[in-house]
PDB file of N, CA, C and O in Angstrom, chain B, residues numbered from 101:
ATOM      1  N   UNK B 101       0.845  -1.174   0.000  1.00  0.00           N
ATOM      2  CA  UNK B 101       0.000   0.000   0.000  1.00  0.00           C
ATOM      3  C   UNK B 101       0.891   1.238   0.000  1.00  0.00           C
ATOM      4  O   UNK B 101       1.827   1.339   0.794  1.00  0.00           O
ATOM      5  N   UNK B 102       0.581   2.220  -0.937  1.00  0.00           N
ATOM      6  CA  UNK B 102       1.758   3.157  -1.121  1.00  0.00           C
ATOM      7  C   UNK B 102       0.981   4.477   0.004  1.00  0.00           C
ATOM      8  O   UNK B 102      -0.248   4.415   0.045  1.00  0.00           O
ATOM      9  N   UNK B 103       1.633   5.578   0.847  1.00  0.00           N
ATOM     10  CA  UNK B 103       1.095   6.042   1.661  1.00  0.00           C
ATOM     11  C   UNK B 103       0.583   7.768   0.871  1.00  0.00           C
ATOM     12  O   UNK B 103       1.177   8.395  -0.006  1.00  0.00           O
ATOM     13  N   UNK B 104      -0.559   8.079   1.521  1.00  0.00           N
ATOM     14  CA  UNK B 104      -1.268   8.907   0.900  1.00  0.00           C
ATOM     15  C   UNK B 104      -0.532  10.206   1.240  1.00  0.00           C
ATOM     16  O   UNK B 104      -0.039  10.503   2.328  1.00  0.00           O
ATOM     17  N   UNK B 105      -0.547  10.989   0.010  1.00  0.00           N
ATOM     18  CA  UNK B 105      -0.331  12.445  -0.487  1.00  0.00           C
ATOM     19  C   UNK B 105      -1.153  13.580   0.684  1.00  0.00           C
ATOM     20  O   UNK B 105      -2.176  14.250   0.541  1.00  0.00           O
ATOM     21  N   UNK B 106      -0.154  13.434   1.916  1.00  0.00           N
ATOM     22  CA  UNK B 106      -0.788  14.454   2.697  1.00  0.00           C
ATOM     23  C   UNK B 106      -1.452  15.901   1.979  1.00  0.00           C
ATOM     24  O   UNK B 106      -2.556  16.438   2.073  1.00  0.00           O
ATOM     25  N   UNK B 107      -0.380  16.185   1.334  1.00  0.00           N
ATOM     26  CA  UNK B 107      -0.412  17.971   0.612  1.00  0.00           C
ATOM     27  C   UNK B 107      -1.956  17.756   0.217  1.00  0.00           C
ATOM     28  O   UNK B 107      -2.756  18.630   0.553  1.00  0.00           O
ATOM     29  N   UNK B 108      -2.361  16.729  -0.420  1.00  0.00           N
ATOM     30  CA  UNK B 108      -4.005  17.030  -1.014  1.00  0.00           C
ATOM     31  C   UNK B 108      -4.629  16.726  -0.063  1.00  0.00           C
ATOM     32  O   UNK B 108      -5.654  16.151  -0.430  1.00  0.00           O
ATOM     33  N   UNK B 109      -4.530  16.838   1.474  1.00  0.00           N
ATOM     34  CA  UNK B 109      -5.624  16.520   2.608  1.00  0.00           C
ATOM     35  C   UNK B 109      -4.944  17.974   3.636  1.00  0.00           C
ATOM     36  O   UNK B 109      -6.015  18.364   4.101  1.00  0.00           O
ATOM     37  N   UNK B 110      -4.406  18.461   3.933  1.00  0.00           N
ATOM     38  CA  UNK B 110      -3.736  18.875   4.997  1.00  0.00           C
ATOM     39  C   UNK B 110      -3.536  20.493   4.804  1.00  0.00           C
ATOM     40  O   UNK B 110      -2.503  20.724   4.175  1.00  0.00           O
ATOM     41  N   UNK B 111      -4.273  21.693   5.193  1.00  0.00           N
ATOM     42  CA  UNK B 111      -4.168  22.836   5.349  1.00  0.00           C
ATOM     43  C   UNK B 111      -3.794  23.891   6.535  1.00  0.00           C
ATOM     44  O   UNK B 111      -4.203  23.804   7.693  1.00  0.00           O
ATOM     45  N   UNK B 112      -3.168  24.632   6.157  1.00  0.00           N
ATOM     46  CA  UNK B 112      -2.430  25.457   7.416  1.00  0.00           C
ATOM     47  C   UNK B 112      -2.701  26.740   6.661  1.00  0.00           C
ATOM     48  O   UNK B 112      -2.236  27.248   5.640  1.00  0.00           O
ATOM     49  N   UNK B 113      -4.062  27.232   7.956  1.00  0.00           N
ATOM     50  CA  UNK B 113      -4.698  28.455   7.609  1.00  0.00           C
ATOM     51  C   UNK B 113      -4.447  28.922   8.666  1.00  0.00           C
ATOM     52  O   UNK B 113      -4.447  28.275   9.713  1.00  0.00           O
ATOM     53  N   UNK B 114      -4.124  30.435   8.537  1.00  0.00           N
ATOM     54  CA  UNK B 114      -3.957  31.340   9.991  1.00  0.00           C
ATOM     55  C   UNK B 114      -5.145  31.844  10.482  1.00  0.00           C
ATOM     56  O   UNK B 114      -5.213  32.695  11.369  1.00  0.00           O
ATOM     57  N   UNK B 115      -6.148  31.294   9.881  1.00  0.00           N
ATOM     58  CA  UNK B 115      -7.958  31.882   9.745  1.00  0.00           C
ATOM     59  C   UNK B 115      -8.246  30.797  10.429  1.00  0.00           C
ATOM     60  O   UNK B 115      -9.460  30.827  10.630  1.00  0.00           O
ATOM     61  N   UNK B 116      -7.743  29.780  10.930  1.00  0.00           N
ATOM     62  CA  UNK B 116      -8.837  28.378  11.072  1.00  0.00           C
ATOM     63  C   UNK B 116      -7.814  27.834  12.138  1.00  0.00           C
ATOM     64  O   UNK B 116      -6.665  27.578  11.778  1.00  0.00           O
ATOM     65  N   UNK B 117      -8.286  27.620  13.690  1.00  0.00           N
ATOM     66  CA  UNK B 117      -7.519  27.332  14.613  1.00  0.00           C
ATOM     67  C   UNK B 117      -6.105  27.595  14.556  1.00  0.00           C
ATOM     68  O   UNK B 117      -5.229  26.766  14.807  1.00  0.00           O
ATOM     69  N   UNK B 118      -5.940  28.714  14.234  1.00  0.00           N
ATOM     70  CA  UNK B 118      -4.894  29.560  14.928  1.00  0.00           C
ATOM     71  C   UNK B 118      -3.669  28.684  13.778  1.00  0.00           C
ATOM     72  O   UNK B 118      -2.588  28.254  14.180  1.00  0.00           O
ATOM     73  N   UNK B 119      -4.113  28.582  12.469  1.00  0.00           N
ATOM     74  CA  UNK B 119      -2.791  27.995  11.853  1.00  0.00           C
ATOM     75  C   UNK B 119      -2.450  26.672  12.377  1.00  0.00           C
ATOM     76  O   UNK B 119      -1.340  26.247  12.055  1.00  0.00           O
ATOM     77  N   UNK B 120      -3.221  25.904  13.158  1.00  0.00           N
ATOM     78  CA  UNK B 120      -2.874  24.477  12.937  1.00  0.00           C
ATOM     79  C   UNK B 120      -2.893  23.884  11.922  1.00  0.00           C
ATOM     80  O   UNK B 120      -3.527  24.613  11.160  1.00  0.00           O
ATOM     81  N   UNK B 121      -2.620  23.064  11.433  1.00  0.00           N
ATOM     82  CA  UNK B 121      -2.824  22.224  10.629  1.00  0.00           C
ATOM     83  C   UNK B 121      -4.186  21.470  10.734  1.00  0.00           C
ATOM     84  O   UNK B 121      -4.527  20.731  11.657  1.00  0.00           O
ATOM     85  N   UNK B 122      -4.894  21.789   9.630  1.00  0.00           N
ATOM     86  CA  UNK B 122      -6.302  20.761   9.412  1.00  0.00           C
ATOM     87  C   UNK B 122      -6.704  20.068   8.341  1.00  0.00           C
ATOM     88  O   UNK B 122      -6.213  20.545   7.318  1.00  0.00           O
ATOM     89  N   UNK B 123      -7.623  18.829   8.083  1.00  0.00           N
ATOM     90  CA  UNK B 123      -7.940  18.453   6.987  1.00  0.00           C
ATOM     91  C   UNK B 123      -8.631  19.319   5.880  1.00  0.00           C
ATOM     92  O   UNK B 123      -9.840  19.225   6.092  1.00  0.00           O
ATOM     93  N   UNK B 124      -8.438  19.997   4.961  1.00  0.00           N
ATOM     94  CA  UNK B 124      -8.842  20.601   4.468  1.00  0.00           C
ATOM     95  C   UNK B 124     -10.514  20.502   3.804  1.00  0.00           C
ATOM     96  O   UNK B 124     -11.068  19.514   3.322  1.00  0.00           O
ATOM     97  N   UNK B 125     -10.954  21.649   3.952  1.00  0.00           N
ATOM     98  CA  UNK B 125     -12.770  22.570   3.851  1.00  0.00           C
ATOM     99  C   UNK B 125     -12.908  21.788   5.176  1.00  0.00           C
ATOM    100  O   UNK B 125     -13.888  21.075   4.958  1.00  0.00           O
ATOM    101  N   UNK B 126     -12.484  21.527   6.406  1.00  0.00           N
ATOM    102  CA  UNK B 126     -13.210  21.328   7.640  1.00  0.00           C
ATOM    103  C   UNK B 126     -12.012  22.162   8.898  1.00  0.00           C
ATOM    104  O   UNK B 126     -10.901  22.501   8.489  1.00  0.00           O
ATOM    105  N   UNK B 127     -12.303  22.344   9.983  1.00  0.00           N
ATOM    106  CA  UNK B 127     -12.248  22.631  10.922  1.00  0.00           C
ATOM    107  C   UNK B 127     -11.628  21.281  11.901  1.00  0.00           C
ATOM    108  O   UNK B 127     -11.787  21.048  13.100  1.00  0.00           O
ATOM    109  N   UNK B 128     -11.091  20.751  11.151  1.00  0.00           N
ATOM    110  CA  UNK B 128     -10.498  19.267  11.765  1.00  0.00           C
ATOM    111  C   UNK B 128      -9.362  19.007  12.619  1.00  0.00           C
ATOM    112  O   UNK B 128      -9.330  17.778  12.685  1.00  0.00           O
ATOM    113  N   UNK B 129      -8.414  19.468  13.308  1.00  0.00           N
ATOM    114  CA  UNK B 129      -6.730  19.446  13.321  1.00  0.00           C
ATOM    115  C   UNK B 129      -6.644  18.052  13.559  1.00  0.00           C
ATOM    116  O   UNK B 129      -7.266  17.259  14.265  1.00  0.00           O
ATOM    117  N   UNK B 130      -5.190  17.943  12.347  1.00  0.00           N
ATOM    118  CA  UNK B 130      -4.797  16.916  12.142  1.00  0.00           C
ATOM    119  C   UNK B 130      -4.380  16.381  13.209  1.00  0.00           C
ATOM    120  O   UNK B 130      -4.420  15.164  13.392  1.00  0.00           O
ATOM    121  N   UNK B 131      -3.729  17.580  14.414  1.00  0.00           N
ATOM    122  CA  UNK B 131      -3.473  16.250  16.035  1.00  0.00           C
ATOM    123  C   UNK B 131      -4.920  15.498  16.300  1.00  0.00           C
ATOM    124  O   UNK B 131      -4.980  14.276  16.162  1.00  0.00           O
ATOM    125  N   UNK B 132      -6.060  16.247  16.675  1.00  0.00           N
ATOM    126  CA  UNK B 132      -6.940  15.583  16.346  1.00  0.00           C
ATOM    127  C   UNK B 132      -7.277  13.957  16.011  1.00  0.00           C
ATOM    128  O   UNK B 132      -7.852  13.109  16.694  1.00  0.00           O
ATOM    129  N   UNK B 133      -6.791  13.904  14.932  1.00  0.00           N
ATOM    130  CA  UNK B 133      -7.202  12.589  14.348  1.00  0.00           C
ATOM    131  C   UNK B 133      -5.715  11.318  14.543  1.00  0.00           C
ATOM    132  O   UNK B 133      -5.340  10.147  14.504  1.00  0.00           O
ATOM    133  N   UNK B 134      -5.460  12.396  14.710  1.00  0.00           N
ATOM    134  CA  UNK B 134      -3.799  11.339  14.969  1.00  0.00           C
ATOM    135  C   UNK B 134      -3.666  10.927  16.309  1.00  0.00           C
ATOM    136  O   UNK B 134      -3.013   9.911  16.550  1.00  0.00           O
ATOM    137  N   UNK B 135      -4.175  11.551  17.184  1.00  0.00           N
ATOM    138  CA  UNK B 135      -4.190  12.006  18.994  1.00  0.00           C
ATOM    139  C   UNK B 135      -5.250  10.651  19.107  1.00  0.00           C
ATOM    140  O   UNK B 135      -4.900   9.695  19.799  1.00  0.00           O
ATOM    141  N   UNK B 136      -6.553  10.637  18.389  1.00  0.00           N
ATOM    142  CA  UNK B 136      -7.637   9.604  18.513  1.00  0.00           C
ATOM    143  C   UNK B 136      -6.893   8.152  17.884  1.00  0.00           C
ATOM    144  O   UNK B 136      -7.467   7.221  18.447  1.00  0.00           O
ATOM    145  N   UNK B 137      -5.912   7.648  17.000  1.00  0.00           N
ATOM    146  CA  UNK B 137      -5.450   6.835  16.375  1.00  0.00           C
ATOM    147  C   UNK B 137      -5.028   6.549  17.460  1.00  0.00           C
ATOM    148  O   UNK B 137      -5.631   5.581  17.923  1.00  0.00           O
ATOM    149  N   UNK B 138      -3.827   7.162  18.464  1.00  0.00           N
ATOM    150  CA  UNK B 138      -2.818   6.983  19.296  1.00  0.00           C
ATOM    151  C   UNK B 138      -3.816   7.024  20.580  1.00  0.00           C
ATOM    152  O   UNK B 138      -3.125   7.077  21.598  1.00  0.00           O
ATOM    153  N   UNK B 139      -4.667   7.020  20.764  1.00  0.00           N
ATOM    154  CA  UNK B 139      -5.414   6.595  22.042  1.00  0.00           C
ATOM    155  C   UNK B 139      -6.262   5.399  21.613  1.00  0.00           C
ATOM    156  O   UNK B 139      -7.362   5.205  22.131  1.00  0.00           O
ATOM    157  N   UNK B 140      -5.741   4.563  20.633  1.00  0.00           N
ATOM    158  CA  UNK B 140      -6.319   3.203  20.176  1.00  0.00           C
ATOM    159  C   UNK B 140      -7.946   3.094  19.551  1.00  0.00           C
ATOM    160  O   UNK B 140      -8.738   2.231  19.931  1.00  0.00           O
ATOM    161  N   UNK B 141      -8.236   4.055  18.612  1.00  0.00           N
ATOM    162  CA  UNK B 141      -9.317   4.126  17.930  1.00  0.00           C
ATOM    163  C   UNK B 141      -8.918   3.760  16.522  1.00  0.00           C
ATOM    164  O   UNK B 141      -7.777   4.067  16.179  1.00  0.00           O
ATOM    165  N   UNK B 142      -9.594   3.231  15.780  1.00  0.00           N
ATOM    166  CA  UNK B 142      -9.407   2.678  14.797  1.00  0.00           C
ATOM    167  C   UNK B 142      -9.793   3.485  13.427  1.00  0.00           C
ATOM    168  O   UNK B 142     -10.620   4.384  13.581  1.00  0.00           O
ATOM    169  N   UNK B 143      -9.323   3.284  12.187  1.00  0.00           N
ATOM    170  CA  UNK B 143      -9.643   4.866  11.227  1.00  0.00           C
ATOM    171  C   UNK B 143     -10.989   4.869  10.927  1.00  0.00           C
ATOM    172  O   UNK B 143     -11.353   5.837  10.258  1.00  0.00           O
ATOM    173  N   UNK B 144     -11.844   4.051  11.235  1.00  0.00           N
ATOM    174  CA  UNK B 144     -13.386   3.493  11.056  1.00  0.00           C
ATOM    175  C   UNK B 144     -13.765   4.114  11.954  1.00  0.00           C
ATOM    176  O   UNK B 144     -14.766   4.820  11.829  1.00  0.00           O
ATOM    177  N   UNK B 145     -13.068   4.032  13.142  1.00  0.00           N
ATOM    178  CA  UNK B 145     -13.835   4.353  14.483  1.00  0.00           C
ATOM    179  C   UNK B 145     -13.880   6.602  14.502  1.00  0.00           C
ATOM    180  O   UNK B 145     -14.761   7.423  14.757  1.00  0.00           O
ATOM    181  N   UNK B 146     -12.572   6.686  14.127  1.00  0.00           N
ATOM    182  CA  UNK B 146     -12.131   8.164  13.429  1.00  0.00           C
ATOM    183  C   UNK B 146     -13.171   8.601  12.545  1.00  0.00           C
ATOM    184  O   UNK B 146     -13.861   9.610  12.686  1.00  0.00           O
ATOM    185  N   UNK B 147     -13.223   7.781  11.647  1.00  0.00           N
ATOM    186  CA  UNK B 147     -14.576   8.595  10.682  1.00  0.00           C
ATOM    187  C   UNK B 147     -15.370   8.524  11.057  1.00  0.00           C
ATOM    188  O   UNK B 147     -15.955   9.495  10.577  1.00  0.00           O
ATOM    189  N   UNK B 148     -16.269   7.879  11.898  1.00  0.00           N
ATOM    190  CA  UNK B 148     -17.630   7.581  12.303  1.00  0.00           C
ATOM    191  C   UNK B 148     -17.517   8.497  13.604  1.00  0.00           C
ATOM    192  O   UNK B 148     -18.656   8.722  14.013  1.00  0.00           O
ATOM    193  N   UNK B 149     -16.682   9.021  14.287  1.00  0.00           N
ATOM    194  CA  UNK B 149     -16.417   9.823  14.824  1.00  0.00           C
ATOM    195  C   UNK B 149     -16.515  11.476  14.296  1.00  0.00           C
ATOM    196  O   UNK B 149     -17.315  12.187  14.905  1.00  0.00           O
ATOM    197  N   UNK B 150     -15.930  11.920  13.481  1.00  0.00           N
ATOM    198  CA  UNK B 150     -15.854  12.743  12.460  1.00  0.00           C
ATOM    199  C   UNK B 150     -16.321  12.745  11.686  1.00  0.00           C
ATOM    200  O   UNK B 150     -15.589  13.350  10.902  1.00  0.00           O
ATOM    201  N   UNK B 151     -17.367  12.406  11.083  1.00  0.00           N
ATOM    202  CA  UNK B 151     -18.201  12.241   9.664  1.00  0.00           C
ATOM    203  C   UNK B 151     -17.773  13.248   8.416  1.00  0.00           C
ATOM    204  O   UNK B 151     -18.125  13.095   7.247  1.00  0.00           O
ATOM    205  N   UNK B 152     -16.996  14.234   8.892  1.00  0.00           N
ATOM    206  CA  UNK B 152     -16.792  15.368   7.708  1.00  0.00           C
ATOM    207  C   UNK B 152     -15.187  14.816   7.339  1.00  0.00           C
ATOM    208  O   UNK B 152     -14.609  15.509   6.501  1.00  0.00           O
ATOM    209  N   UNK B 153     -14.536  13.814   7.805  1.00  0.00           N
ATOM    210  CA  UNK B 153     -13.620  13.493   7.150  1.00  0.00           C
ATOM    211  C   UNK B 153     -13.678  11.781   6.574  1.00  0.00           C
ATOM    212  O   UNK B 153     -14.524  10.895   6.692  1.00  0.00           O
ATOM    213  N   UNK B 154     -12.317  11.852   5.905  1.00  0.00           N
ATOM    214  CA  UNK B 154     -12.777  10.265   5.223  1.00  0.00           C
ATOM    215  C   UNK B 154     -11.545   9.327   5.062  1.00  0.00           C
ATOM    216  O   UNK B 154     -10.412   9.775   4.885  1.00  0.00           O
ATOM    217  N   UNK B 155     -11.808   8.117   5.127  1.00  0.00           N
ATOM    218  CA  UNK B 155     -10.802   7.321   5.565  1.00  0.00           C
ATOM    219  C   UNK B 155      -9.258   7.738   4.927  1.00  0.00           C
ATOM    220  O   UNK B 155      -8.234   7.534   5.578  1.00  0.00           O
ATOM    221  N   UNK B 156      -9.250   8.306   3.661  1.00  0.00           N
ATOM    222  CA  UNK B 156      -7.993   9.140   3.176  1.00  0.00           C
ATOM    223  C   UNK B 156      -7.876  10.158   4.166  1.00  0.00           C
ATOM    224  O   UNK B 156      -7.138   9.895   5.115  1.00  0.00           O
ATOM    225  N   UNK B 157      -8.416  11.205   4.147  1.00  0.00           N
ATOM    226  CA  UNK B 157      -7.953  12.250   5.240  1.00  0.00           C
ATOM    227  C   UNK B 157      -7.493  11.596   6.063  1.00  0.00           C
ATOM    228  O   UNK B 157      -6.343  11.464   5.643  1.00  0.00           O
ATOM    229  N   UNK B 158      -7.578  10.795   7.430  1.00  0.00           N
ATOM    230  CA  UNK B 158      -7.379  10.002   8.173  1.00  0.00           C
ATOM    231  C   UNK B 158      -5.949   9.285   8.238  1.00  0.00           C
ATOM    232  O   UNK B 158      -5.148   9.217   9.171  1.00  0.00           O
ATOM    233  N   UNK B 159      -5.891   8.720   6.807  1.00  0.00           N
ATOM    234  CA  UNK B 159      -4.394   8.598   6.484  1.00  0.00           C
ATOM    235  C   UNK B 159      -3.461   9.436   6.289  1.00  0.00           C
ATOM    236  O   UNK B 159      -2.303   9.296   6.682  1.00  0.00           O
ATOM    237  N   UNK B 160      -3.971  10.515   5.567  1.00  0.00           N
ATOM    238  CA  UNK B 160      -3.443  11.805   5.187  1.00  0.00           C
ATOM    239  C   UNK B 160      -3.029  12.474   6.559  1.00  0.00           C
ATOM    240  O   UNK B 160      -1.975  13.106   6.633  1.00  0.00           O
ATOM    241  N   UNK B 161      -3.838  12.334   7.602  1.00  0.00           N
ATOM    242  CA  UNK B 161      -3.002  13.198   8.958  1.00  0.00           C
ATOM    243  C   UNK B 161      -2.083  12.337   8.883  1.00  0.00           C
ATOM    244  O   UNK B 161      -1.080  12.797   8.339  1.00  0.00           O
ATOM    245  N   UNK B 162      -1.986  11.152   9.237  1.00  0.00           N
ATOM    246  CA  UNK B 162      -0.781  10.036   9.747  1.00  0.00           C
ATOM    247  C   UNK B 162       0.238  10.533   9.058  1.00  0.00           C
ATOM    248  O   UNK B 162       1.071  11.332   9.486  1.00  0.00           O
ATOM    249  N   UNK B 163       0.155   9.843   7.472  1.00  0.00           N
ATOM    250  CA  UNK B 163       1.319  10.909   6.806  1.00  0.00           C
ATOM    251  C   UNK B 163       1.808  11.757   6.783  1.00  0.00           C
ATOM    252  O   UNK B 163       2.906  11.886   6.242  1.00  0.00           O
ATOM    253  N   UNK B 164       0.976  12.963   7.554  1.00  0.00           N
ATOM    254  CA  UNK B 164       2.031  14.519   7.864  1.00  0.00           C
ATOM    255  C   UNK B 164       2.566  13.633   8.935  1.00  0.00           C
ATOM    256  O   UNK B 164       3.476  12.846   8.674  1.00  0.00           O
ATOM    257  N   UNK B 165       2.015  13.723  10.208  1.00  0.00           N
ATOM    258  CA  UNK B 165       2.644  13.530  11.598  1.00  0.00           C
ATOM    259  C   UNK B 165       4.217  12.363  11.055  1.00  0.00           C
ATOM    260  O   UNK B 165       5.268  12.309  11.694  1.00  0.00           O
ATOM    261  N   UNK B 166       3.987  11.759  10.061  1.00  0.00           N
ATOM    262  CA  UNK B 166       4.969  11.046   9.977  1.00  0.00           C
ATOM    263  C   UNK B 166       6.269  11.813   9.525  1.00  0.00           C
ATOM    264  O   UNK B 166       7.415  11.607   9.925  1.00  0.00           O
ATOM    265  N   UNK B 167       5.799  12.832   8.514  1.00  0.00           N
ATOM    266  CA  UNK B 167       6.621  13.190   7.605  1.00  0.00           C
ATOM    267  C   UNK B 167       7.318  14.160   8.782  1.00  0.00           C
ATOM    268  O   UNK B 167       8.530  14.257   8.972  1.00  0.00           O
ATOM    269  N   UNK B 168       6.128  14.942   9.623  1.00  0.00           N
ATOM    270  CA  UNK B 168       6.941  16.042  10.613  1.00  0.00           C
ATOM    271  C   UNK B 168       8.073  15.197  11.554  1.00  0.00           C
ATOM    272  O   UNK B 168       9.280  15.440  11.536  1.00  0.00           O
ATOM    273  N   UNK B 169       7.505  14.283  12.275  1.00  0.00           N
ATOM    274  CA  UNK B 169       8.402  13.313  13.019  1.00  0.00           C
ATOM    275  C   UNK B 169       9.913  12.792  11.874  1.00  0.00           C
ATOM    276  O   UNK B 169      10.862  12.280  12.468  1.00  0.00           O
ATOM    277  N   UNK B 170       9.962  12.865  11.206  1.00  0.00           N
ATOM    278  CA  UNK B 170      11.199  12.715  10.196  1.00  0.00           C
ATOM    279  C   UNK B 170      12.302  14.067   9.813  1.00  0.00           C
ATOM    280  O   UNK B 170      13.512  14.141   9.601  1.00  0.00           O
ATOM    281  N   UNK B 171      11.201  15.021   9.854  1.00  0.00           N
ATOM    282  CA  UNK B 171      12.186  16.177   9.573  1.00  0.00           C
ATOM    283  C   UNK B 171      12.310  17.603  10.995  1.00  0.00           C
ATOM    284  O   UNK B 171      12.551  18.810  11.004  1.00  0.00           O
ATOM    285  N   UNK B 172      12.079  16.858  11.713  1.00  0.00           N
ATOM    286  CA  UNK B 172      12.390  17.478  13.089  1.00  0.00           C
ATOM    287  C   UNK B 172      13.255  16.997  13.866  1.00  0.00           C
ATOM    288  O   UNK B 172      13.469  17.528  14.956  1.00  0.00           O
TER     289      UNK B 172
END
């Protein structure tokens, strides 16, 4: 499974929680969904949780948090 293209899920608006990072057209932050992964929820359990995002977005946070954890 090749890992998903954060850049097309992942926005950093200074208009929308203070420039966090969010899934983009929602109000989402990507700690958020990554924070719920890492407290043992499942990406099913994440969307059904979140209904305005979708099992890509979902991956798409992982993939930033991954990519940030690499270049920090």
């Amino acid at each position: 499974m090749s890992r998903t293209n954060w850049q097309n899920f992942v926005t950093i608006d200074p208009e929308i929680h203070h420039g966090e990072p969010c899934i983009k057209g929602t109000r989402v932050p990507v700690a958020m969904l990554v924070g719920s992964i890492a407290d043992g929820m499942t990406i099913e359990e994440v969307v059904n949780e979140y209904p305005q995002v979708t099992t890509e977005a979902v991956r798409a946070a992982l993939a930033y948090a991954a990519d940030c954890g690499r270049y920090n």
